[in-house]
LUMDRENTI-600728 format. One line per field, with one value per atom (N, C-alpha, C): residue number from 1; atom name; x, y, z. Coordinates in nm, 4 decimals, decimal comma. Layout:
residues N
nr NUM	...
atom CA	...
c1 X	...
c2 Y	...
c3 Z	...
//
This chain:
residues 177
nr 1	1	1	2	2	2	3	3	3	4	4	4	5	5	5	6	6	6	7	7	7	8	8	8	9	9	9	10	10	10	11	11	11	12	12	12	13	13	13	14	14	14	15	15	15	16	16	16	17	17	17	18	18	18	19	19	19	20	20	20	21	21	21	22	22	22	23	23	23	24	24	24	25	25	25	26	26	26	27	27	27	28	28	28	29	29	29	30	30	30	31	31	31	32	32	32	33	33	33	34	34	34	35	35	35	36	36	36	37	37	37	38	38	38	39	39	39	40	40	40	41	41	41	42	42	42	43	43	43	44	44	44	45	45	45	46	46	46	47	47	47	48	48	48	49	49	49	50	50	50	51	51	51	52	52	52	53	53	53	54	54	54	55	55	55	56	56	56	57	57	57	58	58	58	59	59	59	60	60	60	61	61	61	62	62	62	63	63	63	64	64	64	65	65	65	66	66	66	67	67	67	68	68	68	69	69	69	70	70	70	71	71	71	72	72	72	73	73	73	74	74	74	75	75	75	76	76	76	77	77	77	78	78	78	79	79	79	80	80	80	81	81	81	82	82	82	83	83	83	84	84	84	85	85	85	86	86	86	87	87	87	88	88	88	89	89	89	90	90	90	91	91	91	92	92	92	93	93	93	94	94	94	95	95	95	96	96	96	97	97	97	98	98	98	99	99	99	100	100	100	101	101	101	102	102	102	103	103	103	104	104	104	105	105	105	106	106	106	107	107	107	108	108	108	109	109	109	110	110	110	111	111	111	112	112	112	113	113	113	114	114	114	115	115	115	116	116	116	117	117	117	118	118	118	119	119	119	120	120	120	121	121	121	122	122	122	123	123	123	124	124	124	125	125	125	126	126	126	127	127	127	128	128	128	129	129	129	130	130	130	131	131	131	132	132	132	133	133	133	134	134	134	135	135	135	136	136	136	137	137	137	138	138	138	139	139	139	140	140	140	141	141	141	142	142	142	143	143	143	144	144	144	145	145	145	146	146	146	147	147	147	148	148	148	149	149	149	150	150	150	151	151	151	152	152	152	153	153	153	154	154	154	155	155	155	156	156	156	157	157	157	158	158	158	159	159	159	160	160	160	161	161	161	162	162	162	163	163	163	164	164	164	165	165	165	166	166	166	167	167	167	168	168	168	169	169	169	170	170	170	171	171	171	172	172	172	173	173	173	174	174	174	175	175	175	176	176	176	177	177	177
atom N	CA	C	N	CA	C	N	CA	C	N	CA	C	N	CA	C	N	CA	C	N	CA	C	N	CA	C	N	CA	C	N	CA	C	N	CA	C	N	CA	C	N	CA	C	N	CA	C	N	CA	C	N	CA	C	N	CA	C	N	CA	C	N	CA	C	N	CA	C	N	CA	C	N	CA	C	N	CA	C	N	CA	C	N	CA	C	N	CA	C	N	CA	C	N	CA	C	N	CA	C	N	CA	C	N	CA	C	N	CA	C	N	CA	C	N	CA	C	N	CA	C	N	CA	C	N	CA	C	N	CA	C	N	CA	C	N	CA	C	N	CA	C	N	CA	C	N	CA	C	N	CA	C	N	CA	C	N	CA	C	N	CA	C	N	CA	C	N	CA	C	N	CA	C	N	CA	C	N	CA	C	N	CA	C	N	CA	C	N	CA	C	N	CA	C	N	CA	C	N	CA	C	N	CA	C	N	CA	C	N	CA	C	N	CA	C	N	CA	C	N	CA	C	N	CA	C	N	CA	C	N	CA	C	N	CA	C	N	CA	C	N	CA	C	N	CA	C	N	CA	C	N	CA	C	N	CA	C	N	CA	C	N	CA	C	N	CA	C	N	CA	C	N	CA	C	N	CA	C	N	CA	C	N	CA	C	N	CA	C	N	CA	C	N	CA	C	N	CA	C	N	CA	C	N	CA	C	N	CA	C	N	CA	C	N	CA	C	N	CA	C	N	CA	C	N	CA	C	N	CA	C	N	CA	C	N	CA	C	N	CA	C	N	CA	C	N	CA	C	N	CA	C	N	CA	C	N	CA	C	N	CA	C	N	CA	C	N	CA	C	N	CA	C	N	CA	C	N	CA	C	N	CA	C	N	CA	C	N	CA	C	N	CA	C	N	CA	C	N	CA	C	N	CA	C	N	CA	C	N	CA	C	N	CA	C	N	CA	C	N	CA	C	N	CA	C	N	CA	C	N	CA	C	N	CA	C	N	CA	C	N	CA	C	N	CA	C	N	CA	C	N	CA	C	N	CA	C	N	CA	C	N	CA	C	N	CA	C	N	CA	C	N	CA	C	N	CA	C	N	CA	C	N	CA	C	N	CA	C	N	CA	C	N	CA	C	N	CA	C	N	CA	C	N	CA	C	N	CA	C	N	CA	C	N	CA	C	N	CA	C	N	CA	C	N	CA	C	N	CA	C	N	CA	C	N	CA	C	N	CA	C	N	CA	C	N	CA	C	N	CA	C	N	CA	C	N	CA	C	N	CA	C	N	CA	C	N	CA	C	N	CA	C	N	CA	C	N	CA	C	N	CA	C	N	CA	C	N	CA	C	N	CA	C	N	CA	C	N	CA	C	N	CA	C	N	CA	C	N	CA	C	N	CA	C	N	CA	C
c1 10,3693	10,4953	10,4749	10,5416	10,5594	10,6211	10,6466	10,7167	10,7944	10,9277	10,9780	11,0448	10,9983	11,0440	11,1715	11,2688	11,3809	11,3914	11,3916	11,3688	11,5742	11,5552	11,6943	11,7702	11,7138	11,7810	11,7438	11,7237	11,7226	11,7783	11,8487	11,9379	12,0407	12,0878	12,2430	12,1608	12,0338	11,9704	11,9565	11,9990	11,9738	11,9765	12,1208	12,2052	12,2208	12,1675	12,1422	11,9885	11,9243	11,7679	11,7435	11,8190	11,8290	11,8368	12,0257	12,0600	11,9093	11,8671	11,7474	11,6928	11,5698	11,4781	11,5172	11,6357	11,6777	11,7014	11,7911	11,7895	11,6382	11,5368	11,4336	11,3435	11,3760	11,3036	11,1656	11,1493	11,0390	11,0048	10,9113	10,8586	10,7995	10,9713	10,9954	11,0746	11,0690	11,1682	11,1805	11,3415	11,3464	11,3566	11,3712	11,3597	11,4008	11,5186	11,5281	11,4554	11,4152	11,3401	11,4160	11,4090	11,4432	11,4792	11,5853	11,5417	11,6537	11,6750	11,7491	11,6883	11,8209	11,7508	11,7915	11,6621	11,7265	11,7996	11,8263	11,9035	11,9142	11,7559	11,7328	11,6663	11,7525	11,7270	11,5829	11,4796	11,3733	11,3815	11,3318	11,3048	11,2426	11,3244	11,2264	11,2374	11,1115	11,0694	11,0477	11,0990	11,0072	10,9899	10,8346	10,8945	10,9031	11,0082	11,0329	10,8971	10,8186	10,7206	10,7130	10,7884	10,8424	10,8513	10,8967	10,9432	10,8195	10,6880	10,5924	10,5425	10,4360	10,4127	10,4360	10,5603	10,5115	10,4582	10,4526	10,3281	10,3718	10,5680	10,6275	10,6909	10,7387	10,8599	10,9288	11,0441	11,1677	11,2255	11,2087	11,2803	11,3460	11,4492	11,5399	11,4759	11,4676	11,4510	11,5805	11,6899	11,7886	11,8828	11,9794	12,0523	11,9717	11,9455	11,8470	11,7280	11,6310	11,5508	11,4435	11,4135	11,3389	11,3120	11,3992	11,4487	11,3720	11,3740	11,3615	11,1905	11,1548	10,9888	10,9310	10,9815	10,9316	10,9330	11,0541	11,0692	10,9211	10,9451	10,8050	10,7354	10,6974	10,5188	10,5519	10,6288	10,5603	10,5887	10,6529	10,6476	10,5557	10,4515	10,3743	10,2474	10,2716	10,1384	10,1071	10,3055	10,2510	10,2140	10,3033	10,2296	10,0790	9,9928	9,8822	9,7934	9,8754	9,7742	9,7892	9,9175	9,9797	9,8556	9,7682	9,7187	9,7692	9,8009	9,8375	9,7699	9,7015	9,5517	9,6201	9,6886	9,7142	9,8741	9,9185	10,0795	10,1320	10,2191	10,3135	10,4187	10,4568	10,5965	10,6326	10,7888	10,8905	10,9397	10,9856	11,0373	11,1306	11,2546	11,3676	11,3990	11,3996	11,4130	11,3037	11,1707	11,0917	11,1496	11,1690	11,1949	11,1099	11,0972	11,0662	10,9615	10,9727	10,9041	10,9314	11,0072	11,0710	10,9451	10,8750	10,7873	10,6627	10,5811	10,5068	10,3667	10,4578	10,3036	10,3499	10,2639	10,2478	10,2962	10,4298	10,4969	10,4319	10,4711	10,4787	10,3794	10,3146	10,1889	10,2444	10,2012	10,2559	10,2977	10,3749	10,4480	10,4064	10,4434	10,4329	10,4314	10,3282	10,3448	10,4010	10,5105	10,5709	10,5783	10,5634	10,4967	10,3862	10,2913	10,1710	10,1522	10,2137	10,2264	10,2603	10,3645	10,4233	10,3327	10,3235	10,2730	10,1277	10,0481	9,9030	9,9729	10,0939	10,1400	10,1318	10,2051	10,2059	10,0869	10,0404	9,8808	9,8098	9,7805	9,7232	9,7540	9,9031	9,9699	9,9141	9,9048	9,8737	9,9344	9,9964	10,0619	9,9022	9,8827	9,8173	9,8647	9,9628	9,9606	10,1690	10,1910	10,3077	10,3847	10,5346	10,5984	10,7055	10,6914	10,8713	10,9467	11,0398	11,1111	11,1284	11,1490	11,1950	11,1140	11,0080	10,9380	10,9682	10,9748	10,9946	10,8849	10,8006	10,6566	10,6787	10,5407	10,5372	10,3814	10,2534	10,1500	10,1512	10,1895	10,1573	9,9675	9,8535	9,7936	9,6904	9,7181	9,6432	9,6644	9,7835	9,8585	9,8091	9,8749	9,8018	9,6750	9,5916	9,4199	9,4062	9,4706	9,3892	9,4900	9,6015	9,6702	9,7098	9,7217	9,7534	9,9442	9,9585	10,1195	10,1675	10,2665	10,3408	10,4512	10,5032	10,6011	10,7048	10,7930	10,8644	11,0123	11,0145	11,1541	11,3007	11,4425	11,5282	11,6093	11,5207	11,6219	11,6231	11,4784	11,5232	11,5904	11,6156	11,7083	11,8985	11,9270	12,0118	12,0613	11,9409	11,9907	12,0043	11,9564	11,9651	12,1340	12,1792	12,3033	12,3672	12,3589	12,4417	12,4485	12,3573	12,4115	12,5389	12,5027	12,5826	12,7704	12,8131	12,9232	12,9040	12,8316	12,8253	12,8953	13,0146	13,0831	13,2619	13,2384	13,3577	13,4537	13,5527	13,6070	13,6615	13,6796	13,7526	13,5768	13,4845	13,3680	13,3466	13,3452	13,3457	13,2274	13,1157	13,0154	13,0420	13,0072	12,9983	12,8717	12,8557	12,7890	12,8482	12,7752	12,8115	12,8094	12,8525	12,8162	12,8449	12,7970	12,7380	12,8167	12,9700	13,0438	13,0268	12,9819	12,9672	12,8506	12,7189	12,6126	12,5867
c2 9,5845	9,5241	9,3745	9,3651	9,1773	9,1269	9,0005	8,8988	8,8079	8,7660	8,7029	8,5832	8,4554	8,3225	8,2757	8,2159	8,1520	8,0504	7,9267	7,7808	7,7610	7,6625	7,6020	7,6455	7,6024	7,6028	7,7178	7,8447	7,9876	8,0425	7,9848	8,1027	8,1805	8,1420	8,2050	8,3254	8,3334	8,4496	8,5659	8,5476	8,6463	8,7710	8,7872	8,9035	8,9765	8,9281	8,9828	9,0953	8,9784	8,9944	9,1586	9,1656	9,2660	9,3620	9,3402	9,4444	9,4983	9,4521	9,4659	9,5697	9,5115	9,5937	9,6905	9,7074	9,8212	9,9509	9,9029	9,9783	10,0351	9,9749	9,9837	10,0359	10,0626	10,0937	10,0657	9,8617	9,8284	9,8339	9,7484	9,7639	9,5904	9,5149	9,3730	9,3086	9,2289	9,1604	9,0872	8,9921	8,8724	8,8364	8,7133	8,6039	8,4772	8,3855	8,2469	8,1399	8,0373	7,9446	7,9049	7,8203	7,7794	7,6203	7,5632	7,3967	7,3625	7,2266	7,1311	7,0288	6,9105	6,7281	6,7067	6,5883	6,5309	6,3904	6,2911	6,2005	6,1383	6,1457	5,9787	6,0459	6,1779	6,2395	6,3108	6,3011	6,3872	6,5309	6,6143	6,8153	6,8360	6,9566	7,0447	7,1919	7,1997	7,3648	7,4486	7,5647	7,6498	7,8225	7,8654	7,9709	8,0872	8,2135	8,3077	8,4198	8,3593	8,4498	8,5440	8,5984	8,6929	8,7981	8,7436	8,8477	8,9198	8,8500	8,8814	8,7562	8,7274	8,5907	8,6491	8,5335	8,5650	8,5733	8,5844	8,5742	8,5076	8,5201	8,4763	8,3758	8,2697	8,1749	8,1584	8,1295	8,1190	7,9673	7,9348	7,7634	7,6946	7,6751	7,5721	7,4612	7,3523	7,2222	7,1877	7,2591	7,1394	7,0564	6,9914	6,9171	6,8986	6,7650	6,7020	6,7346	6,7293	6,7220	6,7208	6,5832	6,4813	6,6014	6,6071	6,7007	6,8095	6,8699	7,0551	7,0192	6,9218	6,9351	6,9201	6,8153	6,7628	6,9128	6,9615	7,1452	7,2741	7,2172	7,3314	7,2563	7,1600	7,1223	7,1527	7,1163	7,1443	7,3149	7,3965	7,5568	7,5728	7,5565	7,6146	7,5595	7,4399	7,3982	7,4610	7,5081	7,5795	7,7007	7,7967	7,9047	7,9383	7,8279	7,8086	7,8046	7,6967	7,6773	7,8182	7,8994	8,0357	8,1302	8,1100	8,2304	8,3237	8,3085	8,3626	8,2941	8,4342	8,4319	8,3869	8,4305	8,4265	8,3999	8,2796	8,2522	8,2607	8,2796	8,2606	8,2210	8,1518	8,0552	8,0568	8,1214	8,1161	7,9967	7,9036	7,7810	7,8153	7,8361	7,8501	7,7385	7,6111	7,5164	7,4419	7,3597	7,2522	7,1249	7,0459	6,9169	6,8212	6,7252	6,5872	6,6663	6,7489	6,8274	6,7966	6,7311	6,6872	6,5776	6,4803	6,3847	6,4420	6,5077	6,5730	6,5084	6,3794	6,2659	6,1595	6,0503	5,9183	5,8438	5,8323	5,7361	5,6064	5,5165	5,4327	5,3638	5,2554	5,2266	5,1969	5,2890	5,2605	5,3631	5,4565	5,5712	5,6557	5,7379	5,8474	5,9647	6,0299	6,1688	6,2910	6,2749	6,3212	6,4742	6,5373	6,6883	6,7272	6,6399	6,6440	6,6489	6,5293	6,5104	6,6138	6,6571	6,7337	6,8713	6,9671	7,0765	7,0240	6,9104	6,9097	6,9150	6,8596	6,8709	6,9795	7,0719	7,2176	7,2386	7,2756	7,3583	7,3277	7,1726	7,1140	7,1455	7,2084	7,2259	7,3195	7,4335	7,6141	7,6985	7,6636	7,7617	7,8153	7,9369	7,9731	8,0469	8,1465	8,1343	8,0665	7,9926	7,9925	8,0106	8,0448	8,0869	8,0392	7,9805	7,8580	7,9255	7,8548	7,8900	7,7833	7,8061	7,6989	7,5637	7,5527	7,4249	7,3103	7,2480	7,1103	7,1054	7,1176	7,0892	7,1023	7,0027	7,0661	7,0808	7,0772	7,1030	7,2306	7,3293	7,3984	7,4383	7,4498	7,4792	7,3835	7,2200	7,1665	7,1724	7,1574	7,2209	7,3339	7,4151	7,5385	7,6081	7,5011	7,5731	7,5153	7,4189	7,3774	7,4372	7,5016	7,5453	7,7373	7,7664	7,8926	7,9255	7,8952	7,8750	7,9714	8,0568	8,1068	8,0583	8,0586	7,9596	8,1020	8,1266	8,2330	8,1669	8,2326	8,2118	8,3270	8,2470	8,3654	8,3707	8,2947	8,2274	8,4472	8,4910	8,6631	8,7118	8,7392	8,7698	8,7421	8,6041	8,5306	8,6199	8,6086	8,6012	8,7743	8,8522	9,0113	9,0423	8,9713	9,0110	8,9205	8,8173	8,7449	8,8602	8,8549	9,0142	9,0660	9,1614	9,2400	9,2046	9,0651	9,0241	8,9197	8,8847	8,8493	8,8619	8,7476	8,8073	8,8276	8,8272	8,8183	8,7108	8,6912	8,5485	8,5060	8,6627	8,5412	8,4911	8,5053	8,4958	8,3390	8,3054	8,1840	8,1709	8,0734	8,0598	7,9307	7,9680	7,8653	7,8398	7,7273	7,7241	7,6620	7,6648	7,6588	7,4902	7,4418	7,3011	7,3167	7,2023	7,1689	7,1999	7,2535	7,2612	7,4378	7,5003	7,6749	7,6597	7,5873	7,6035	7,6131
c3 11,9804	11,9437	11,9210	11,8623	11,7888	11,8362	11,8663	11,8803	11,8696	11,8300	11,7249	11,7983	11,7950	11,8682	11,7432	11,8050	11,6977	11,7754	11,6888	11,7375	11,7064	11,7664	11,7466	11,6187	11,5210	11,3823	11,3184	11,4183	11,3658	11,4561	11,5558	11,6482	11,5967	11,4860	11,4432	11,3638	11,3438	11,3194	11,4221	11,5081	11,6460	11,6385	11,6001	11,5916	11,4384	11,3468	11,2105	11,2022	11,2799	11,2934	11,3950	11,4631	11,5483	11,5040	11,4474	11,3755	11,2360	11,1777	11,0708	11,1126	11,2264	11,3120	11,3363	11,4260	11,4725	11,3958	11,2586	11,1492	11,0875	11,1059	11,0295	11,1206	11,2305	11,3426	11,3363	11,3513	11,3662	11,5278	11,4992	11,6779	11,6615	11,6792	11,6741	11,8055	11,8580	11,9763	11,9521	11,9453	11,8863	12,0233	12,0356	12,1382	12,0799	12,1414	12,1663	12,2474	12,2308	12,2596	12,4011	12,4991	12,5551	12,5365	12,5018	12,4322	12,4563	12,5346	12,5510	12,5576	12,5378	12,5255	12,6607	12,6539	12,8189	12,7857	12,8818	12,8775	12,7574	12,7282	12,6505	12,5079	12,5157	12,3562	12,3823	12,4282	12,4440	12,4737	12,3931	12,4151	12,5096	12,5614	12,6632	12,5917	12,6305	12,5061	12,6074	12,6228	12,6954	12,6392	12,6252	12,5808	12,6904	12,6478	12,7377	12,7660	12,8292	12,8145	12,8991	13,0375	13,0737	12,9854	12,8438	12,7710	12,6664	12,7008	12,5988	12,4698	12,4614	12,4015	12,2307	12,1575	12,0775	11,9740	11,7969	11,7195	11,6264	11,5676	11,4855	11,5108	11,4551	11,4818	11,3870	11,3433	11,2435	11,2769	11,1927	11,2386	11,0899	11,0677	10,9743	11,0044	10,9586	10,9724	10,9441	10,8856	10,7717	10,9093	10,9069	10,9950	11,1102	11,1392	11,2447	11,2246	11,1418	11,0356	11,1407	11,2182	11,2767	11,4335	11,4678	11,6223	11,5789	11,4955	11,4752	11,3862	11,3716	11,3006	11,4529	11,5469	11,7344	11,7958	11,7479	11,8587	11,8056	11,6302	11,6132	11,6548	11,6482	11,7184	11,8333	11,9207	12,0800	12,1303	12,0288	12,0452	12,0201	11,8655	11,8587	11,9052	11,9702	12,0134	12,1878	12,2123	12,3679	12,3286	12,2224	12,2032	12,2254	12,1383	12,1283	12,2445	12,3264	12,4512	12,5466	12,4985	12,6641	12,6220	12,4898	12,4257	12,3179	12,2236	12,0684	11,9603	11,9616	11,8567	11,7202	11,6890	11,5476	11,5370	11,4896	11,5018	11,3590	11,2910	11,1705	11,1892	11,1320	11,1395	10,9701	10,9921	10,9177	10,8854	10,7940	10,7530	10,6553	10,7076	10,5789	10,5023	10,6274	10,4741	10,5958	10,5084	10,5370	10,5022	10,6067	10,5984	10,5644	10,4488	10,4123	10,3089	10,2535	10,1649	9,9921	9,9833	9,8744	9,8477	9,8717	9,9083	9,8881	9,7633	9,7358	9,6552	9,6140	9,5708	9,5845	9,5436	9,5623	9,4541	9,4198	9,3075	9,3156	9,4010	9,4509	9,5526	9,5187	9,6266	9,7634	9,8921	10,0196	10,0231	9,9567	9,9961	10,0707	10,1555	10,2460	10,1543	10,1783	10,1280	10,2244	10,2769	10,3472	10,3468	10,2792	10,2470	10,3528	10,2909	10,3156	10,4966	10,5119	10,6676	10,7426	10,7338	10,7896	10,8157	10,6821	10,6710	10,7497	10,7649	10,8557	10,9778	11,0316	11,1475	11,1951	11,1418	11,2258	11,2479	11,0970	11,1218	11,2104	11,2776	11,3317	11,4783	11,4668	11,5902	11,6149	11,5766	11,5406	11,4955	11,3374	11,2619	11,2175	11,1997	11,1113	10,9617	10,9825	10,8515	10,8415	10,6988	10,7153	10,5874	10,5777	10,4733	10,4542	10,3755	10,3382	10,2415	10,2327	10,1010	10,0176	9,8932	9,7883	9,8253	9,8598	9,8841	9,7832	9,8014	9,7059	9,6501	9,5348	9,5148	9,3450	9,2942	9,1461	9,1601	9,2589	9,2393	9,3661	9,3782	9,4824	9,5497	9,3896	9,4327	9,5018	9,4551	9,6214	9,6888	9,7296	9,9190	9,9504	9,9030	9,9081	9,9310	9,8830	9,9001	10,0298	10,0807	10,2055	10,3097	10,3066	10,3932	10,4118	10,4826	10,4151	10,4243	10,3074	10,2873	10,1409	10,1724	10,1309	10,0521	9,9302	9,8833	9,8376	9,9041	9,8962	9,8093	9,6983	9,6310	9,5917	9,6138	9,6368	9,4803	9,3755	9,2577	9,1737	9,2019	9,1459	9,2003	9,3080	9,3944	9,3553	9,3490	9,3119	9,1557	9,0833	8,9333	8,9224	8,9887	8,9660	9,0126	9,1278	9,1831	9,0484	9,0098	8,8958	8,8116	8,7739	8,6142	8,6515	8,8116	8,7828	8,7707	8,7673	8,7521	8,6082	8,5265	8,4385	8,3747	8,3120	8,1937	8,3198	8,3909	8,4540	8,5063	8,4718	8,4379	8,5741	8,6669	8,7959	8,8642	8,8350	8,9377	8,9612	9,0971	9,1260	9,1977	9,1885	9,2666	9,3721	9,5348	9,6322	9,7155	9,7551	9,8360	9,9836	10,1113	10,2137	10,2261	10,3151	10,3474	10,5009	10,5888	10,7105	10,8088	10,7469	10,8435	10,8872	10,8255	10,8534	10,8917	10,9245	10,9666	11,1245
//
């Protein structure tokens, strides 16, 4: 059986994620992180390992950007140290990923940074979505990263209302998150 860690900014995945498995009758356990700030804004991570160490993690970066890149490094760097050979981490949205080259002399390649962060932490393999990038395959060769996109997805359900005049498209904003 597998393992499934949800960092802060994948908890509202809990109960979807369940329901999935269960339907699909994998042989998956999700699990929440243990994470609160202390006084002076600093994380405490802990994982539930009572419950079995485990192999996956799911983490948003979006809202508090800075907080939720600090929570994956020190998950997956305890993962790493409790013993889990091989980790994957989910990234629905990667933060500071937009920052993919060097316009500007001095600039941060903020992409770059980041994605060595984890790895460095102990993602081994990982899978984003919609990455901000227009060169994927140098990142890519030196990392083992997944660039998962939902725009077929999106445009197959569009057809099938195409052409229909009440169809209104929305998106969510920060307050339903």
């Amino acid at each position: 059986m597998s393992n499934i860690l949800l960092l802060s900014g994948a908890k509202h995945l809990h109960k979807p994620l369940q329901e999935a498995i269960f339907k699909r009758n994998l042989r998956f356990s999700v699990h929440e992180v243990d994470h609160v700030y202390f006084p002076d804004t600093e994380q405490y991570v802990r994982i539930p390992v009572e419950k079995g160490l485990p192999n996956i993690v799911i983490q948003s970066m979006y809202s508090e950007p800075d907080r939720r890149i600090i929570e994956s490094i020190l998950a997956t760097r305890t993962l790493k140290d409790l013993g889990v050979n091989y980790l994957i981490g989910f990234f629905t949205y990667l933060a500071y990923a937009r920052q993919d080259r060097r316009i500007k002399e001095g600039e941060a390649i903020s992409q770059k940074i980041i994605i060595e962060c984890l790895f460095n932490a102990g993602i081994d393999k990982a899978y984003v979505f919609e990455i901000h990038t227009r060169n994927e395959s140098a990142l890519f060769k030196n990392f083992n990263i997944t660039n998962l996109s939902c725009v077929k997805l999106f445009a197959d359900y569009y057809v099938e209302f195409k052409g229909r005049k009440d169809l209104k498209i929305i998106s969510p904003d920060s307050r339903f998150l």
